[in-house]
mmCIF file as Biopython writes it, N, C-alpha, C and O atoms, coordinates in Angstrom:
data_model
#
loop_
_atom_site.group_PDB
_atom_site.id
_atom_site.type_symbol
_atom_site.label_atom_id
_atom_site.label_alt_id
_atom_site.label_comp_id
_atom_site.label_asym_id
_atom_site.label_entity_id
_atom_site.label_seq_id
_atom_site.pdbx_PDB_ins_code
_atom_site.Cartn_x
_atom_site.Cartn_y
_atom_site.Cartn_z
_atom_site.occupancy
_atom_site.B_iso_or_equiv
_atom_site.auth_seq_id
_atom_site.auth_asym_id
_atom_site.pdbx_PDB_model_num
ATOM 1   N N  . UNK A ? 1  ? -5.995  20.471  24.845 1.0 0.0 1  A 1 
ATOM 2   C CA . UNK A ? 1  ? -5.666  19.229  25.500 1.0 0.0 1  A 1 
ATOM 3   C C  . UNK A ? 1  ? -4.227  18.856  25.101 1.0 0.0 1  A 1 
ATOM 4   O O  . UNK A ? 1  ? -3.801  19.170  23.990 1.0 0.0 1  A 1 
ATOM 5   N N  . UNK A ? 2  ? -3.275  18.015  26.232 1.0 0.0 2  A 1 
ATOM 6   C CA . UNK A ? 2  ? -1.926  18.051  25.913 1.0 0.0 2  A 1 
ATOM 7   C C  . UNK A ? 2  ? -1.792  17.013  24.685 1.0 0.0 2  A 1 
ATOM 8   O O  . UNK A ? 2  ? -2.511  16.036  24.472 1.0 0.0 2  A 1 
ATOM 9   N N  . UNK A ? 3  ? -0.901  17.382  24.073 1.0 0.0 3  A 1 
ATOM 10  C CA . UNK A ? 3  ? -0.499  15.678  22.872 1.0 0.0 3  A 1 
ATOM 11  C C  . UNK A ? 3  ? -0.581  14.473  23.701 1.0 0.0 3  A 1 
ATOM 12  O O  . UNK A ? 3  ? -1.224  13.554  23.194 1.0 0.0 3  A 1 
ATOM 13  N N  . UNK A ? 4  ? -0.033  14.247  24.963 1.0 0.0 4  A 1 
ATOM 14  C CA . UNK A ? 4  ? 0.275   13.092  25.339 1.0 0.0 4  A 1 
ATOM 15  C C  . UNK A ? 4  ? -0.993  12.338  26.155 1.0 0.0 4  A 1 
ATOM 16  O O  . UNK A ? 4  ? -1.135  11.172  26.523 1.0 0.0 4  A 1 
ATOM 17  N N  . UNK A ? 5  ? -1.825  13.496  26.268 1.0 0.0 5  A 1 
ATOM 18  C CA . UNK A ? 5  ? -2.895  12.930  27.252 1.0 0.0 5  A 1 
ATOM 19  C C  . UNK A ? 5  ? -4.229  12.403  26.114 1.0 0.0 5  A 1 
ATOM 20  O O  . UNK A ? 5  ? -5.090  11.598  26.470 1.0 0.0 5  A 1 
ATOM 21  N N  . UNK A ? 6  ? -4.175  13.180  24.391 1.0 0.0 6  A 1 
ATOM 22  C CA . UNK A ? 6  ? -4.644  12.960  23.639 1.0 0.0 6  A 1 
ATOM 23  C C  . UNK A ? 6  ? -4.587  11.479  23.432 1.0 0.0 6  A 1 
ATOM 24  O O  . UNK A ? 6  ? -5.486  10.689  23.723 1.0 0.0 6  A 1 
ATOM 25  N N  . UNK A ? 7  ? -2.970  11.078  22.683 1.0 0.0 7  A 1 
ATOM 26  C CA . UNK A ? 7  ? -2.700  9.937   22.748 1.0 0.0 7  A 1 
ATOM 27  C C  . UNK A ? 7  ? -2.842  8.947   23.334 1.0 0.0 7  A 1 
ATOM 28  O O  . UNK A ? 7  ? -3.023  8.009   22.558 1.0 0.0 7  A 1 
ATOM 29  N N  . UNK A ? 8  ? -2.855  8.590   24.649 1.0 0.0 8  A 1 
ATOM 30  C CA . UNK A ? 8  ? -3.382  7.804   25.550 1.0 0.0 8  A 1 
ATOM 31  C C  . UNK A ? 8  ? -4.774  7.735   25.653 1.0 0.0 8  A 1 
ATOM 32  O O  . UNK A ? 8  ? -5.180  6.651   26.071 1.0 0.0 8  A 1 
ATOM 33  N N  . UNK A ? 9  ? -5.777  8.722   25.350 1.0 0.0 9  A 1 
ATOM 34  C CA . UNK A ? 9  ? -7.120  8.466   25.289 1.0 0.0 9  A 1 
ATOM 35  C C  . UNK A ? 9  ? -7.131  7.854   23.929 1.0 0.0 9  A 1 
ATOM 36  O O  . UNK A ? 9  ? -7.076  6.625   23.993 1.0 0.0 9  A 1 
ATOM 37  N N  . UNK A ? 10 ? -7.163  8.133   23.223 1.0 0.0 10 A 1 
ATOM 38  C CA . UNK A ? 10 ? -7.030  7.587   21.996 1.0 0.0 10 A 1 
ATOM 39  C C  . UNK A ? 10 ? -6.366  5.855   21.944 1.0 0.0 10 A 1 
ATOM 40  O O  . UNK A ? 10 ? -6.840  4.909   21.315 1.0 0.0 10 A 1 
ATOM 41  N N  . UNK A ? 11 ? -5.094  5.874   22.863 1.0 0.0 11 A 1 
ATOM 42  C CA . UNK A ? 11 ? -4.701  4.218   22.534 1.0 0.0 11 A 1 
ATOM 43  C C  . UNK A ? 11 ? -5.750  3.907   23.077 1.0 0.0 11 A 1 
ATOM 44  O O  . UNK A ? 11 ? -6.273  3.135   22.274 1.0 0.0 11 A 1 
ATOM 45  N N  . UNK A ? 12 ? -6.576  4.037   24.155 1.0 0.0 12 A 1 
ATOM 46  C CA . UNK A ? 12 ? -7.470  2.874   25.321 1.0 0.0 12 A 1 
ATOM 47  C C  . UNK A ? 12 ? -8.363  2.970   24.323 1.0 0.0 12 A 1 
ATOM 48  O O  . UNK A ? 12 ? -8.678  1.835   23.967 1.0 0.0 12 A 1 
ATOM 49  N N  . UNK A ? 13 ? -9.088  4.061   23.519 1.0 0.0 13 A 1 
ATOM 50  C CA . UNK A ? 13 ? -10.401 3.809   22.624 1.0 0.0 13 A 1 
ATOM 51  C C  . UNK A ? 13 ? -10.238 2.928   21.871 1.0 0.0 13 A 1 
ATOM 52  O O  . UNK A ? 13 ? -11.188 2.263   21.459 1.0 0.0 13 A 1 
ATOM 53  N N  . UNK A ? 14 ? -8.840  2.683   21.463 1.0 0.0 14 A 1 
ATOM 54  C CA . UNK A ? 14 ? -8.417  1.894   19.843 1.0 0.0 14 A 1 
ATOM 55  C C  . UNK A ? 14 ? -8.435  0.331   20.332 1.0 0.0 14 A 1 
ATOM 56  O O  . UNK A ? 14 ? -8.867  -0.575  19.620 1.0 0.0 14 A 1 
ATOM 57  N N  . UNK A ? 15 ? -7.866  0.129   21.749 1.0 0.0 15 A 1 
ATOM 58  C CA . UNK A ? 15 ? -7.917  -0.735  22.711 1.0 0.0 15 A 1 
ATOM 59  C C  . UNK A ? 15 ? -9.623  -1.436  22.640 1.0 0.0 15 A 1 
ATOM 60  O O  . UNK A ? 15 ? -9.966  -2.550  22.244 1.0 0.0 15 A 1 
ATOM 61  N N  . UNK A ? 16 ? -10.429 -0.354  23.162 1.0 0.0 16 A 1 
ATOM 62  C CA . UNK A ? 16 ? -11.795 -1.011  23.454 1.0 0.0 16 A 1 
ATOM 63  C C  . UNK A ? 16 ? -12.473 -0.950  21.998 1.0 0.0 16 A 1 
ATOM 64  O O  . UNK A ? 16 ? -13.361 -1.785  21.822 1.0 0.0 16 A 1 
ATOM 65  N N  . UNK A ? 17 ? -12.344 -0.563  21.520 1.0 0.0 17 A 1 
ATOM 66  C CA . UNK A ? 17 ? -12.844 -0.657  19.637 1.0 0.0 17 A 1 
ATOM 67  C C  . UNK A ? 17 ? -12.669 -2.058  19.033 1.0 0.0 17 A 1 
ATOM 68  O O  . UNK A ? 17 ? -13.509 -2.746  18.452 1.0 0.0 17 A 1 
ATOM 69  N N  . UNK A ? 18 ? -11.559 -2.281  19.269 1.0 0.0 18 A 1 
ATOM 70  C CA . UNK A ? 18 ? -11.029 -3.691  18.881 1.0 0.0 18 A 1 
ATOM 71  C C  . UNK A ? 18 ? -11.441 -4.553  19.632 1.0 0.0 18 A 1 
ATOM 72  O O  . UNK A ? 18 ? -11.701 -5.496  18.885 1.0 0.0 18 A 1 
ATOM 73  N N  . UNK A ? 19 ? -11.808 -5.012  21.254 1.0 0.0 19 A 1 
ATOM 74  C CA . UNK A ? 19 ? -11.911 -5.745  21.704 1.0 0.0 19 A 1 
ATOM 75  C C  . UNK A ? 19 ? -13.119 -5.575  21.139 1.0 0.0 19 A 1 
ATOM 76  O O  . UNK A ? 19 ? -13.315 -6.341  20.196 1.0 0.0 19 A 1 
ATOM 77  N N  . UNK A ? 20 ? -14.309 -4.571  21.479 1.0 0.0 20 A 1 
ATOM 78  C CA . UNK A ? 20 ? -15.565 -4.548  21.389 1.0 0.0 20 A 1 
ATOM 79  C C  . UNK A ? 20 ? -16.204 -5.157  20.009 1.0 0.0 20 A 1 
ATOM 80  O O  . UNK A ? 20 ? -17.202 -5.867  19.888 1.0 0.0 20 A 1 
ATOM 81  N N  . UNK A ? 21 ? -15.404 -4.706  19.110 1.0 0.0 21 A 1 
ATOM 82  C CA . UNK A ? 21 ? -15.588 -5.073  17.814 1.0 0.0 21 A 1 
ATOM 83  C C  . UNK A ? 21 ? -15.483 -6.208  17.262 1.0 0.0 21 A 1 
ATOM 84  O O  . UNK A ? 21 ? -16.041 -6.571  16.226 1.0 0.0 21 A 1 
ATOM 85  N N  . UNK A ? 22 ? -14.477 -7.048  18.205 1.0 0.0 22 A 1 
ATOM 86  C CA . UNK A ? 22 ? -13.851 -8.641  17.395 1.0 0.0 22 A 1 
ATOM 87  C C  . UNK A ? 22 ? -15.207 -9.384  18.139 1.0 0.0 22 A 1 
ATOM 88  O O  . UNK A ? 22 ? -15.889 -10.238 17.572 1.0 0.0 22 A 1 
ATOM 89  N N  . UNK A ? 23 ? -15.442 -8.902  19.463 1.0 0.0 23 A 1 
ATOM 90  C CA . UNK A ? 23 ? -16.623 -9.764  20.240 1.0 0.0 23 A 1 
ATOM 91  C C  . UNK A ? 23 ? -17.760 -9.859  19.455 1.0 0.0 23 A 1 
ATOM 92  O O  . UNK A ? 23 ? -18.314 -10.958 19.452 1.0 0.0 23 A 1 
ATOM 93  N N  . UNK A ? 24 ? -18.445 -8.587  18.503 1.0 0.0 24 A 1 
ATOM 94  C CA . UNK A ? 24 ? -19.526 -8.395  18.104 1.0 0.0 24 A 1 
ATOM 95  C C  . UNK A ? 24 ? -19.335 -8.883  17.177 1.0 0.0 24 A 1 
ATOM 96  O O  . UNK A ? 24 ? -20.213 -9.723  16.980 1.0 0.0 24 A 1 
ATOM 97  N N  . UNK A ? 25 ? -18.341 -8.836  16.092 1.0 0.0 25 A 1 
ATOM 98  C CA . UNK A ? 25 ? -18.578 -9.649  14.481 1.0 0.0 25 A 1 
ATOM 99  C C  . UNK A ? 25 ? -18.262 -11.406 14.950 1.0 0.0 25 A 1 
ATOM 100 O O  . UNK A ? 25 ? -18.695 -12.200 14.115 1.0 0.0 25 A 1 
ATOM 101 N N  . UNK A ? 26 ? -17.906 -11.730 15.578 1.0 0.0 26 A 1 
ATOM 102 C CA . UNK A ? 26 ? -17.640 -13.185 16.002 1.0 0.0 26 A 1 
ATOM 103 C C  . UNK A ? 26 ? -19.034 -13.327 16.636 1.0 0.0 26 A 1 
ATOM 104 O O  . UNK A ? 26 ? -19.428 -14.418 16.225 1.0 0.0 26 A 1 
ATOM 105 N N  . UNK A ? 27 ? -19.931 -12.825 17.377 1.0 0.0 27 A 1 
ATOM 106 C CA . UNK A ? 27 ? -20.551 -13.307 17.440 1.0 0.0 27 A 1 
ATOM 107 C C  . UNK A ? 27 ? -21.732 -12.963 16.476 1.0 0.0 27 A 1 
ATOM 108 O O  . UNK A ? 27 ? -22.462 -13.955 16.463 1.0 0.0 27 A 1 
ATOM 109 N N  . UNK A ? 28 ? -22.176 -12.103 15.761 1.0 0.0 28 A 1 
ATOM 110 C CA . UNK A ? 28 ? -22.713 -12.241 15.178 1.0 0.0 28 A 1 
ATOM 111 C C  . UNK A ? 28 ? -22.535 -13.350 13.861 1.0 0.0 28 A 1 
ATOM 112 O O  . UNK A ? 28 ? -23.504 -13.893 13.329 1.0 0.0 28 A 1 
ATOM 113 N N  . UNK A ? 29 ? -21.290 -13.544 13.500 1.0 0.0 29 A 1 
ATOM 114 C CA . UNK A ? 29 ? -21.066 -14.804 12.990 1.0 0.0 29 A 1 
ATOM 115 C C  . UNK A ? 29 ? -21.920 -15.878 12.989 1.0 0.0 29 A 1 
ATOM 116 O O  . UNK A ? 29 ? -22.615 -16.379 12.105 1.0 0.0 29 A 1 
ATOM 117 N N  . UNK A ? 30 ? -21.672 -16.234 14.575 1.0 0.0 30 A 1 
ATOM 118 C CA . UNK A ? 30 ? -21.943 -17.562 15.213 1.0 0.0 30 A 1 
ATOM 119 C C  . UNK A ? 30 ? -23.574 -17.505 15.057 1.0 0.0 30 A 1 
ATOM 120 O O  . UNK A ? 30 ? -24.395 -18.419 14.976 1.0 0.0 30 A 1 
ATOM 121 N N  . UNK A ? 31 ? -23.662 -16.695 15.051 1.0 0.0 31 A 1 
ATOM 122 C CA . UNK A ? 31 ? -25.176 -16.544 15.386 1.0 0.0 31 A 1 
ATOM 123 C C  . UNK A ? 31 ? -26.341 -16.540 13.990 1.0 0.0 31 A 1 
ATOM 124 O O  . UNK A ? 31 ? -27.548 -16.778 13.988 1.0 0.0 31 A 1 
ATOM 125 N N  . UNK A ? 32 ? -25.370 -16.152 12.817 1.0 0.0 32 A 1 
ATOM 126 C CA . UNK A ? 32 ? -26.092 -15.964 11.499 1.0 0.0 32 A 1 
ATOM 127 C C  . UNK A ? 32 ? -25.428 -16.783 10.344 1.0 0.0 32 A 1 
ATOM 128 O O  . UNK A ? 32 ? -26.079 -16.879 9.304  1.0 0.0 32 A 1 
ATOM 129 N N  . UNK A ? 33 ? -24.190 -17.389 10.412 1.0 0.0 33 A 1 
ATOM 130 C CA . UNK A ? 33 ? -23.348 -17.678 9.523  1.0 0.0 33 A 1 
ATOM 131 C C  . UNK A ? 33 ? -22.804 -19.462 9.692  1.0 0.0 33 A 1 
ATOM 132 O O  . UNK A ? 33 ? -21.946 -20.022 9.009  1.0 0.0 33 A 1 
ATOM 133 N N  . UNK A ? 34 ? -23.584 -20.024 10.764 1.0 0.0 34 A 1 
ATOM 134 C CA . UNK A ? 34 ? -23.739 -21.064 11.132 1.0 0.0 34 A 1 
ATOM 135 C C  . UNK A ? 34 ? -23.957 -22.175 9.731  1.0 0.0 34 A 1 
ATOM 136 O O  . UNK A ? 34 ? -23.056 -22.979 9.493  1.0 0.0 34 A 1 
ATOM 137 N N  . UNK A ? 35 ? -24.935 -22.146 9.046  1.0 0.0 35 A 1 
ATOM 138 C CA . UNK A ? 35 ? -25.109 -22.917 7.862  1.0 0.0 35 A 1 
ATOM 139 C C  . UNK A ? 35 ? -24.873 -21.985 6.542  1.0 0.0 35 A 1 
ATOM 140 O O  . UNK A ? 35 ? -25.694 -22.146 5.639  1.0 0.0 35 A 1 
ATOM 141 N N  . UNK A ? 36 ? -24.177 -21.342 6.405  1.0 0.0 36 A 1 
ATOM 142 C CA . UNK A ? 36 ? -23.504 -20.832 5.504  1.0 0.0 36 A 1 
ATOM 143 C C  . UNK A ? 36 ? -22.404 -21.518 4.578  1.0 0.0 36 A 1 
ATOM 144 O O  . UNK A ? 36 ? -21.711 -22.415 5.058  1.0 0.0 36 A 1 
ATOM 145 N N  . UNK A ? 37 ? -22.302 -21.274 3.789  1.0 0.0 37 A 1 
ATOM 146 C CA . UNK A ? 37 ? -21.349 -22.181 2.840  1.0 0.0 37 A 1 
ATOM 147 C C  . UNK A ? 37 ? -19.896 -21.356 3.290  1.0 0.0 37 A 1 
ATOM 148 O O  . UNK A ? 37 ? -19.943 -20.533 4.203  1.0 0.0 37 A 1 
ATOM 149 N N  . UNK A ? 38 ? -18.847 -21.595 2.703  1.0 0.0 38 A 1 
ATOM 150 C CA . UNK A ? 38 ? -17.536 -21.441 3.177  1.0 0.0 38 A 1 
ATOM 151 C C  . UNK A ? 38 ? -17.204 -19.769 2.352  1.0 0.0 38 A 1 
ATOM 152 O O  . UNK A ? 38 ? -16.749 -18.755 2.881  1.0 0.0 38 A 1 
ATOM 153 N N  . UNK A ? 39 ? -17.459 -19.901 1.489  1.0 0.0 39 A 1 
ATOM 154 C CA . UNK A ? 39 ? -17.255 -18.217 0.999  1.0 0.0 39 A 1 
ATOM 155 C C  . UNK A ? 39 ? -18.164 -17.278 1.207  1.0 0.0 39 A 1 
ATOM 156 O O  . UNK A ? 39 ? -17.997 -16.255 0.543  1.0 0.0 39 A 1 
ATOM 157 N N  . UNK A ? 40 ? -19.052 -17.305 1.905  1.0 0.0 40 A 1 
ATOM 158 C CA . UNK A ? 40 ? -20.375 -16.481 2.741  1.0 0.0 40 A 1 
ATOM 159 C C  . UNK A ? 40 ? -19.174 -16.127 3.837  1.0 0.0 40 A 1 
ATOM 160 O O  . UNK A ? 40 ? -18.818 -14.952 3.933  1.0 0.0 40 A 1 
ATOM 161 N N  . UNK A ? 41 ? -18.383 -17.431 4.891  1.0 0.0 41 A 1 
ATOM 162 C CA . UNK A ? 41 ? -17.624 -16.859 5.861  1.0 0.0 41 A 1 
ATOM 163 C C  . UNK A ? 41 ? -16.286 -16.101 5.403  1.0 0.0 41 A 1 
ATOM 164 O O  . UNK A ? 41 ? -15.745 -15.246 6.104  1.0 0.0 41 A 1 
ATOM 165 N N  . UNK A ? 42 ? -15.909 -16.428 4.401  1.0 0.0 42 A 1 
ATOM 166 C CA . UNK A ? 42 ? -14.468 -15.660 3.776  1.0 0.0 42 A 1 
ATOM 167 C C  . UNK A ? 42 ? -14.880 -14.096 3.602  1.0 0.0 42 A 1 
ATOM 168 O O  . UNK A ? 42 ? -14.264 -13.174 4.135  1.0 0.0 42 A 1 
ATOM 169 N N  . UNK A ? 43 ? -16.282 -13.913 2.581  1.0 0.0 43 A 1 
ATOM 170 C CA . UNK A ? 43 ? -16.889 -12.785 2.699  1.0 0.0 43 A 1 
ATOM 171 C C  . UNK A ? 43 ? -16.894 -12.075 3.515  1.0 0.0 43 A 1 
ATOM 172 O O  . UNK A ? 43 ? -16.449 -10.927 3.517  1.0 0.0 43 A 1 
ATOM 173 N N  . UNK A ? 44 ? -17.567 -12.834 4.609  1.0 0.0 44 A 1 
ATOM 174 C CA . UNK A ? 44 ? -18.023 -11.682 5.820  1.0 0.0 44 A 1 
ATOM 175 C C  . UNK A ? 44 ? -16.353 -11.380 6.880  1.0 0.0 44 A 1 
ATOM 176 O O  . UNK A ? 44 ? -16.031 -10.353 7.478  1.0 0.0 44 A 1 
ATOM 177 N N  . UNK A ? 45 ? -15.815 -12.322 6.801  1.0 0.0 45 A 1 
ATOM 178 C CA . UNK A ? 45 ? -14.324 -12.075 7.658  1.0 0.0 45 A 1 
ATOM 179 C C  . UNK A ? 45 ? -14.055 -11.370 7.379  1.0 0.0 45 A 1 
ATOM 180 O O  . UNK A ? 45 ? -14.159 -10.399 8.129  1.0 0.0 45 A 1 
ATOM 181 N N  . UNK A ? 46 ? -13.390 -11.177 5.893  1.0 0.0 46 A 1 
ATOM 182 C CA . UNK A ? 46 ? -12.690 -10.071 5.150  1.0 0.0 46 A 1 
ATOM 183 C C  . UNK A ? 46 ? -13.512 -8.859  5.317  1.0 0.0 46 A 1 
ATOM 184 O O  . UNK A ? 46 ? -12.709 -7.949  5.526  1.0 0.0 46 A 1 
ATOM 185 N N  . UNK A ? 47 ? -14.436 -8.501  5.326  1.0 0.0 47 A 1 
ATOM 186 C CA . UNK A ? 47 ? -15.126 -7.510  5.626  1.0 0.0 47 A 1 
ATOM 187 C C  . UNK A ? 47 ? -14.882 -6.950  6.579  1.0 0.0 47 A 1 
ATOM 188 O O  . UNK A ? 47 ? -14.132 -5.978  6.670  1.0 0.0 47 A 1 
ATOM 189 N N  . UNK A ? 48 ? -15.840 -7.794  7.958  1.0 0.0 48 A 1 
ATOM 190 C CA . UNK A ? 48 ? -15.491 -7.073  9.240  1.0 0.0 48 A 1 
ATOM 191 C C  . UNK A ? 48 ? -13.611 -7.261  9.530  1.0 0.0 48 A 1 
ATOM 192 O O  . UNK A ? 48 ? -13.119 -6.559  10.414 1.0 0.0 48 A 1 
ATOM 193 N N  . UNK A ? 49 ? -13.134 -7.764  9.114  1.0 0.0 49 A 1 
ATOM 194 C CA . UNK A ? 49 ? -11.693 -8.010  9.582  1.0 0.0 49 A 1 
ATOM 195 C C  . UNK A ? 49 ? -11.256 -6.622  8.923  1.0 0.0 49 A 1 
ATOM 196 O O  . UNK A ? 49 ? -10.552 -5.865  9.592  1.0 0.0 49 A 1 
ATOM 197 N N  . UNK A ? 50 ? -11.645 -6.268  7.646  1.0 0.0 50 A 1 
ATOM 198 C CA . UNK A ? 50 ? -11.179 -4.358  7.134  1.0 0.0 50 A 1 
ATOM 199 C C  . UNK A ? 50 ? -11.843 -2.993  7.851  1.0 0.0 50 A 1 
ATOM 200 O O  . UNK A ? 50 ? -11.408 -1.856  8.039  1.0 0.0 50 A 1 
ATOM 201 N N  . UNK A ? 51 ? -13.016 -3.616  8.134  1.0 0.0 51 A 1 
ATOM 202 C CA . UNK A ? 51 ? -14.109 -2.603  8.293  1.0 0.0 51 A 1 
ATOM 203 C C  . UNK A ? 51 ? -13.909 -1.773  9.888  1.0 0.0 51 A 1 
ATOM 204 O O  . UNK A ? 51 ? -14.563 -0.756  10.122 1.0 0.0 51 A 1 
ATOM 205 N N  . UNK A ? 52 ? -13.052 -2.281  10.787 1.0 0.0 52 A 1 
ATOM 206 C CA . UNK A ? 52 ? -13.132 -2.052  12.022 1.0 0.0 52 A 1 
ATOM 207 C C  . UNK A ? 52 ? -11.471 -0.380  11.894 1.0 0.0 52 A 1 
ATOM 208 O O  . UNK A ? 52 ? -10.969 0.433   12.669 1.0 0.0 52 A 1 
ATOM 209 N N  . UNK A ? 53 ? -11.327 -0.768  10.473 1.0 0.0 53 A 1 
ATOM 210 C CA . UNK A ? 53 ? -9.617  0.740   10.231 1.0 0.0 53 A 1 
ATOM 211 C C  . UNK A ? 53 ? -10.800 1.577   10.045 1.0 0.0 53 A 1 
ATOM 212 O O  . UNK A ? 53 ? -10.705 2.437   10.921 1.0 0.0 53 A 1 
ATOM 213 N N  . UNK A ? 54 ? -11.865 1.784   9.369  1.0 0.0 54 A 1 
ATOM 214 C CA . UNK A ? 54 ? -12.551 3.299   9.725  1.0 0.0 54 A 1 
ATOM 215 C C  . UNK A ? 54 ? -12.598 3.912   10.723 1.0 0.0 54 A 1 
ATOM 216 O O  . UNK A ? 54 ? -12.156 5.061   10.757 1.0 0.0 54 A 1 
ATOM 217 N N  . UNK A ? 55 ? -13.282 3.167   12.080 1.0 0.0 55 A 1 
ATOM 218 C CA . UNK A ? 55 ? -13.464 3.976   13.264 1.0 0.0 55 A 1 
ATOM 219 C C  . UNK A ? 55 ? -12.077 4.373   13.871 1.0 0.0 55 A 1 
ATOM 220 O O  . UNK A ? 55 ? -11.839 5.493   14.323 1.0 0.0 55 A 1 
ATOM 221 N N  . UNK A ? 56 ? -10.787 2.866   13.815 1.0 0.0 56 A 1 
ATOM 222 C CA . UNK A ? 56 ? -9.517  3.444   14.208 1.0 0.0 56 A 1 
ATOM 223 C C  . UNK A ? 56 ? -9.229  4.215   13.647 1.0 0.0 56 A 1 
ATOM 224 O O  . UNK A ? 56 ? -8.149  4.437   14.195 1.0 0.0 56 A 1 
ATOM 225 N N  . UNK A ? 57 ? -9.349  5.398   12.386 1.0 0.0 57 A 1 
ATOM 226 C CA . UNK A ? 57 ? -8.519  6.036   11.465 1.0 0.0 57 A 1 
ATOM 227 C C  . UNK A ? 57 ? -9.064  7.516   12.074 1.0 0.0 57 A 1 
ATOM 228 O O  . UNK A ? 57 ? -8.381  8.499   12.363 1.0 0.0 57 A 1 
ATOM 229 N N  . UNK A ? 58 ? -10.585 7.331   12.173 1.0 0.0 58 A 1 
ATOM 230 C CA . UNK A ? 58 ? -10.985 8.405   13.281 1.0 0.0 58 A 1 
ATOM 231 C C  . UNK A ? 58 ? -10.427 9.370   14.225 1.0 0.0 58 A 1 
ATOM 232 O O  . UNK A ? 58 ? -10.227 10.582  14.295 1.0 0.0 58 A 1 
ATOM 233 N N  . UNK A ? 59 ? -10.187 7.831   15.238 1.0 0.0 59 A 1 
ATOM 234 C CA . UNK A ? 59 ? -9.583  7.843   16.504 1.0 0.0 59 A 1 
ATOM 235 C C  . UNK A ? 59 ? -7.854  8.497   15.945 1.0 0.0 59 A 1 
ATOM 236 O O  . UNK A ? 59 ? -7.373  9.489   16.493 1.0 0.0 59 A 1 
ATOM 237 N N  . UNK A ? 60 ? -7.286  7.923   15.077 1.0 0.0 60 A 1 
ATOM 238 C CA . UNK A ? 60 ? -5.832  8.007   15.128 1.0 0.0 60 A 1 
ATOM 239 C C  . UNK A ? 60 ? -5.705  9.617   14.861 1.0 0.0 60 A 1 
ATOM 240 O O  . UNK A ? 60 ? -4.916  10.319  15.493 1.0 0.0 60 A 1 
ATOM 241 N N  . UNK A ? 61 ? -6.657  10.155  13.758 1.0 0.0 61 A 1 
ATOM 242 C CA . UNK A ? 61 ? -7.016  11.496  12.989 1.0 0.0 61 A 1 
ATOM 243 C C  . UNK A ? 61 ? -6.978  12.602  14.344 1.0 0.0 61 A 1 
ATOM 244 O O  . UNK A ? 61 ? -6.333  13.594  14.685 1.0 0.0 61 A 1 
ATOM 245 N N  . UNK A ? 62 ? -7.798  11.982  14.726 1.0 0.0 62 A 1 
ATOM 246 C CA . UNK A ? 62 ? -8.285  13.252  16.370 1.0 0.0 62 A 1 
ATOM 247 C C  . UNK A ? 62 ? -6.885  13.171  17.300 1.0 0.0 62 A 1 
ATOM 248 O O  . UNK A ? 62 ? -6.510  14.238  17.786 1.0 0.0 62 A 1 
ATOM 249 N N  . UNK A ? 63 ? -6.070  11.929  17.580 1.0 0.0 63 A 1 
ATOM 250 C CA . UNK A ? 63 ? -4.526  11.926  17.858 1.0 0.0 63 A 1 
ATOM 251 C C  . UNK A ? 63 ? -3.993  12.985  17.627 1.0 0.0 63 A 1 
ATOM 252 O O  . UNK A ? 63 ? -3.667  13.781  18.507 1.0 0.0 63 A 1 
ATOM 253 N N  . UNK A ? 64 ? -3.799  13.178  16.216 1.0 0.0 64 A 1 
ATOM 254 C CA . UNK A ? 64 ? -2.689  13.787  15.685 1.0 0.0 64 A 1 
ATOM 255 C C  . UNK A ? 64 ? -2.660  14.786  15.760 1.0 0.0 64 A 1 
ATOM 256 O O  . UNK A ? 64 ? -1.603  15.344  15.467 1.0 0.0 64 A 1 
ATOM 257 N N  . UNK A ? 65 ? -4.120  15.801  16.316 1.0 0.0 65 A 1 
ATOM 258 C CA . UNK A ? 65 ? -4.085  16.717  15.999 1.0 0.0 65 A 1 
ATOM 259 C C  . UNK A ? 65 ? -4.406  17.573  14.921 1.0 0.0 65 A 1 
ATOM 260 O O  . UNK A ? 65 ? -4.246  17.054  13.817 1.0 0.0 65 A 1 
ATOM 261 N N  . UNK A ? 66 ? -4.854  18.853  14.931 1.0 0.0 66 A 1 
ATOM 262 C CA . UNK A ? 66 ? -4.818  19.691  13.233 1.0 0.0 66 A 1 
ATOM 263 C C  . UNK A ? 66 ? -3.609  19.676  12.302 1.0 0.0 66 A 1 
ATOM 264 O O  . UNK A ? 66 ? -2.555  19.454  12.897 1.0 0.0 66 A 1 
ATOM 265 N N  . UNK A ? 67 ? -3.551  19.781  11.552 1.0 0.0 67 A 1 
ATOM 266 C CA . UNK A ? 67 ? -2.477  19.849  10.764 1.0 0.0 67 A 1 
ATOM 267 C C  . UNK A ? 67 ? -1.829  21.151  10.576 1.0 0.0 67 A 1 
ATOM 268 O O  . UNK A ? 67 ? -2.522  22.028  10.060 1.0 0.0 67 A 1 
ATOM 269 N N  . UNK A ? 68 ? -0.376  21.489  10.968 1.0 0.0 68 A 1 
ATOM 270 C CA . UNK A ? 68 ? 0.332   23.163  11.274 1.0 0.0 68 A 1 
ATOM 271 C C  . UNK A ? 68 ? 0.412   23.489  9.859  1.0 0.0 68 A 1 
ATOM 272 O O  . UNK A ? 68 ? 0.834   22.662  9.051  1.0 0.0 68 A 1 
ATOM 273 N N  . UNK A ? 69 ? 0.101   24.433  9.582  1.0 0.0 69 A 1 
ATOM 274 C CA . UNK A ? 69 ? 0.525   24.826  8.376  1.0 0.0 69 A 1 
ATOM 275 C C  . UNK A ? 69 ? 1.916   26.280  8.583  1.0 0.0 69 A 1 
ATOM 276 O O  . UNK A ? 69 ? 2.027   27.331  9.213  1.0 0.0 69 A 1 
ATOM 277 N N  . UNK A ? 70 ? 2.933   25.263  7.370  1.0 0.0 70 A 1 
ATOM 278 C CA . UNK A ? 70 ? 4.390   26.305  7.818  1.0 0.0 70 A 1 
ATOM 279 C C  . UNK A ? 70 ? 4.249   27.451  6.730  1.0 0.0 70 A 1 
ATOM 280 O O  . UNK A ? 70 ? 5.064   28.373  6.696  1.0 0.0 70 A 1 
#
């Protein structure tokens, strides 16, 4: 597959990862974190707010390609 056509599949995944992802931890938020005290929500932000660079690091990994060895 070409580099450039890689890349572009890859931006739109990183694209829908993120949208898909901010929708689902916000709402699961709303939905569980409602009477929660204030560092229950700092907790869980910081979490899902880190947790969503695994799947991008994936995505970026399969980008780049194998690695050439000189």
């Amino acid at each position: 597959m070409p580099v450039r056509l890689k890349k572009f599949i890859g931006t739109i995944l990183i694209i829908i990862l993120v949208s898909v992802y901010a929708v689902l931890a916000t709402t699961i938020a709303t939905l569980t974190l409602s009477q929660s005290a204030w560092y229950v929500h700092l907790l869980y932000f910081l979490l899902t707010g880190v947790l969503w660079v695994l799947p991008a690091m994936l995505i970026i990994r399969w980008m780049a390609g194998p690695k050439k060895i000189s």
